[in-house]
N, C-alpha and C positions, 0 to 999 in steps of 0.2 A: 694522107693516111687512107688506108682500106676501108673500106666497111663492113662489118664484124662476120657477115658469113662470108665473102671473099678469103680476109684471114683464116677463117675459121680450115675452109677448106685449102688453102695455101699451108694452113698448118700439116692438116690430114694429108698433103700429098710431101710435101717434101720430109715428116716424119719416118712416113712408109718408104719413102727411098733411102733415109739416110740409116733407116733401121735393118731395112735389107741387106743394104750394102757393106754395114759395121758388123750385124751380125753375121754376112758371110765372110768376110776378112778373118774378126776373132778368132772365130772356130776353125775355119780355114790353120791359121797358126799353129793355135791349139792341138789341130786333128793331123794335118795336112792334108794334101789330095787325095781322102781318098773317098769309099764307097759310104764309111761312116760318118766323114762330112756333111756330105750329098745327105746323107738320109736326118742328121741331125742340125743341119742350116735351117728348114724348115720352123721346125719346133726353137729354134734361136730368135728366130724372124716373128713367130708368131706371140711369142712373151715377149721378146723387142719393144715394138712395136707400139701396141695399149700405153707400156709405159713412157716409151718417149713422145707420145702426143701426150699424155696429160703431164707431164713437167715442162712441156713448151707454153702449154694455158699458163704456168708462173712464171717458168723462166721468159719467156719471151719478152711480155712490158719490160721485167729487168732489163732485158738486153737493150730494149729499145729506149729509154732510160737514161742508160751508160752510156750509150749511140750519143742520144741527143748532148748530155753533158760535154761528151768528149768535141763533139762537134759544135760545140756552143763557144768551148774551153780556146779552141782554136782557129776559129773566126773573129774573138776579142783579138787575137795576136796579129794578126794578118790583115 
């Protein structure tokens, strides 16, 4: 396991890429290609963002968690 500003900042980086990338997809759909995309991915990204780093501060133990369970679950079997 990490040590809590490693995570902390492994949260901070891959939040902001996956918040990038999900808000430019959505809108992307939503919009499509065009100039009001471009101009509204931004402002997507920028509310994105904040929020999905503070639900990975909860979600995340959860996940790690269910990790460990599942992988506990299936090393008794094997």
């Amino acid at each position: 396991m990490q040590d809590k500003k490693t995570l902390l900042v492994a949260q901070a980086a891959i939040t902001m890429m996956m918040a990038f990338s999900m808000s430019g997809i959505m809108s992307l759909i939503a919009l499509g290609p065009t100039a009001l995309w471009l101009h509204e991915w931004p402002k997507a990204f920028i509310i994105a963002w904040p929020i999905a780093f503070c639900l990975t501060l909860f979600v995340g133990p959860l996940g790690f968690r269910i990790a460990g369970l599942i992988l506990s679950a299936t090393s008794k079997r094997g």
